[in-house]
N, C-alpha and C positions, 0 to 999 in steps of 0.2 A: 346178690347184687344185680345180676344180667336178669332175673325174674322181677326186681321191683322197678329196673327203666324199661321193660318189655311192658308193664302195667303203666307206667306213668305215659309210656308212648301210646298207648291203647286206649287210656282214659283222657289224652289230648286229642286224638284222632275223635272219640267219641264225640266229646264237647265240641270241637271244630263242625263237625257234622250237624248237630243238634242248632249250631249256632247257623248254620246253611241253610237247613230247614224250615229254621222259623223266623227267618230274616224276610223274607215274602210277607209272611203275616204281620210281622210287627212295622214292616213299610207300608201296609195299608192301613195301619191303626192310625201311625203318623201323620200320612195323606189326608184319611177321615178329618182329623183333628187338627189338620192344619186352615185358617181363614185361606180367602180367594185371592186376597192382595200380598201374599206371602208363599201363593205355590208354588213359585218358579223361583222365586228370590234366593230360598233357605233350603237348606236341608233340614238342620237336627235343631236349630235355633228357630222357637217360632212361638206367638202367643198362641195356645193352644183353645181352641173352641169347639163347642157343640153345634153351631149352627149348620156343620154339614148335615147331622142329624135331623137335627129342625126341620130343614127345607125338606129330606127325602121325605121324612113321615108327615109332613105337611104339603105336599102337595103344593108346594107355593112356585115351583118352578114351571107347572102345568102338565109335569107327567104324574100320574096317579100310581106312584109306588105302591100305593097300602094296596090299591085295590087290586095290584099284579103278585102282591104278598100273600091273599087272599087267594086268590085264585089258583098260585103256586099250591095251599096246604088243600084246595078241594079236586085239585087235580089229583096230588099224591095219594091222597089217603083214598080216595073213590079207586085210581089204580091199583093201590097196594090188596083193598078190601077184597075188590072187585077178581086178581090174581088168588087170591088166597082161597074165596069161597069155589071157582074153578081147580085148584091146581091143586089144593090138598088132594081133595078126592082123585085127582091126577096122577097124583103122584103115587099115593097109597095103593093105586091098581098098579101101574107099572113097578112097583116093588113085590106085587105079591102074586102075580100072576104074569107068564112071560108067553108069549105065542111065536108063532114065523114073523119075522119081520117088527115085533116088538124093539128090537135097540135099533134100526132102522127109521122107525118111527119117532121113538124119543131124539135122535139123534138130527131128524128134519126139524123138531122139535127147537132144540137147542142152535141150528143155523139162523135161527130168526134171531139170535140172540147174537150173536158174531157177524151177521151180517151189514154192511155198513148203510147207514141210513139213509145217505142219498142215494142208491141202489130204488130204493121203494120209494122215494119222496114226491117227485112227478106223478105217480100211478095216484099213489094216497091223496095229493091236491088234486087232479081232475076229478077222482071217486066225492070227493067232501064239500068239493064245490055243488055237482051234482047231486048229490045226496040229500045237503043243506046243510053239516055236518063242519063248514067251515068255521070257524072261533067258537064255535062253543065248548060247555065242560065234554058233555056226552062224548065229543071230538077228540078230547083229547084225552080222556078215558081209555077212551076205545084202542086209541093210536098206540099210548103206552104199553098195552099189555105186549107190544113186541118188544118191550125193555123187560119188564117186573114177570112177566108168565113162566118163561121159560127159566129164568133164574131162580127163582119159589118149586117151581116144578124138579127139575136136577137136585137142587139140594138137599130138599125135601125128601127124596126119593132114596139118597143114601140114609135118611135118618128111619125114614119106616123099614127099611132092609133091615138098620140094622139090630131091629125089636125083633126076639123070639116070638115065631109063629105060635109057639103053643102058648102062650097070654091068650091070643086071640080062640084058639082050638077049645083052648076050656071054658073060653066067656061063651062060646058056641054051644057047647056039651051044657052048658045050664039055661040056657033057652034062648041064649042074646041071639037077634039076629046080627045078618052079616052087617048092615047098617048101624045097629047099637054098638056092634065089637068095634067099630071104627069108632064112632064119637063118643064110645063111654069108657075104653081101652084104649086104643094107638091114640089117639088125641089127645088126651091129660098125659100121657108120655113124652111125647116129644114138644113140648110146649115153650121146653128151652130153646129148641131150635126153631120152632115158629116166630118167636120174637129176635132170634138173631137175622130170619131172613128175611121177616118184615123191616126190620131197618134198613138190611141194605138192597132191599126192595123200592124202601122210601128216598133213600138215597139218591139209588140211579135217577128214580121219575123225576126229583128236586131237581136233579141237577141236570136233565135231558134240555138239550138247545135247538137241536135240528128240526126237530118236529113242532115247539111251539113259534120257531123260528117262521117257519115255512104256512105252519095249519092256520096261524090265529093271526090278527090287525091287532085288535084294542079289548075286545071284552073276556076274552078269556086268554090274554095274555100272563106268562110267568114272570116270575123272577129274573131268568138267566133273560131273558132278552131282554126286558125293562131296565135291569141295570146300566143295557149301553145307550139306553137312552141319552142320560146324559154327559152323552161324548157326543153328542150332534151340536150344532149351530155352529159360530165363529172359532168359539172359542173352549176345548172340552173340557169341561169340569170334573177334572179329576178327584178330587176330595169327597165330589156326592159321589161317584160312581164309587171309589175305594168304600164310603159311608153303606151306600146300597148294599153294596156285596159282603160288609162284614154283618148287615142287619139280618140276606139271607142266609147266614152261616147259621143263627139261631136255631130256628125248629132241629133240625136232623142232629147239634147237639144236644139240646134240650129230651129230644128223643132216647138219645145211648145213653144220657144217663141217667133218665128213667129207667129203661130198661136194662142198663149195665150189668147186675146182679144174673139174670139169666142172659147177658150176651157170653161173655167167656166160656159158661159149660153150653150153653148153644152151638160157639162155634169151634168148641172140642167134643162135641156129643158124637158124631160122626167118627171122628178119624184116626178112630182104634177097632180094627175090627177084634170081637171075640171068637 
């Protein structure tokens, strides 16, 4: 008896949690879908509409969502790409060969990655101004790799560890070189974990604010900061802005679960050593 109210307490705690968690999300489905003459009026009581939808992907309020929608997935995917052709081969040395001052290195490495952004944000505006480098993609490219490099690189770096050197030692002995034993060997290996850490690769960049905040006006603006768009004028319209933000939730789930099938042994590939 004292073991089945210990569950039924455990499995109300659960549910009460669960119900915490996704109370945010389901208040901005609400918002979305609630008209303009009815957002402050009601709560839970409301004719429900699309037209918050409408107007964001339509452009009819004057801020160009789609084309900040756009811009968001040629940022990510340019950064993620862009980390990945870098930082495999990055990573791959720092697992298989260690010198003086190697975890020193990977370790300046990884401060780029914890360090907080408006730390560098002033230097990187004067730089991008001067450059030319201000709103464009190349910009923000470039800016992100202190999000997505260092994170692709660490992770990365536990998963080529954790492959037996002699894979590689006998692709060697039959005439691979050092370059084939990487991309014809460790690479088709760790593949699950390439796709688990390009997502949350894609992730961060999706979801990065300070830098498109700060780098970009209008043409290679993202998501996260077009959203607040429309909280500006008199009066802030909160239904587009909940509308916007649940439009950019899309890609990065659309993403996992595509990839879903190798994210879970991706991100348990590492975290048993043998």
């Amino acid at each position: 008896m004292r073991k089945r109210v210990l569950g039924w307490l455990c499995d109300t705690a659960l549910i009460l949690y669960f119900v915490f968690a996704l109370f945010p999300i389901a208040w901005m489905v609400i918002l979305s879908l609630k008209p303009a003459d009815q957002l402050f009026s009601t709560y839970f009581s409301f004719s429900p509409t699309l037209d918050g939808y409408r107007t964001v992907l339509g452009d009819s309020e004057g801020i160009p969502f789609v084309r900040f929608f756009v811009n968001s997935l040629v940022v990510s995917v340019g950064a993620v790409v862009l980390s990945l052709v870098v930082g495999l081969p990055a990573a791959y040395a720092s697992a298989r060969w260690r010198f003086k001052g190697s975890e020193n290195l990977m370790f300046t490495l990884l401060s780029f990655r914890f360090a907080p952004e408006l730390t560098v944000i002033i230097p990187l505006f004067v730089l991008y101004q001067k450059l030319g480098l201000f709103d464009t993609y190349v910009g923000m490219v470039w800016v992100l790799q202190l999000v997505t490099l260092p994170l692709i690189v660490w992770i990365m770096r536990s998963y080529f560890a954790d492959l037996t050197p002699e894979l590689e030692q006998a692709a060697l002995l039959d005439g691979y070189t050092r370059k084939q034993a990487f991309f014809k060997v460790a690479l088709p290996l760790v593949k699950p974990g390439i796709a688990a850490v390009s997502l949350l690769a894609f992730i961060f960049a999706w979801n990065n604010f300070v830098f498109p905040l700060i780098l970009t006006s209008n043409e290679a603006q993202t998501v996260t900061v077009g959203a607040l768009s429309f909280l500006g004028g008199d009066r802030p319209k909160y239904n587009l802005t909940a509308a916007a933000a649940l439009v950019s939730v899309v890609p990065p789930l659309l993403l996992a679960l595509t990839i879903q099938r190798y994210l879970v042994r991706g991100l348990s590939f590492g975290a048993v050593k043998s």
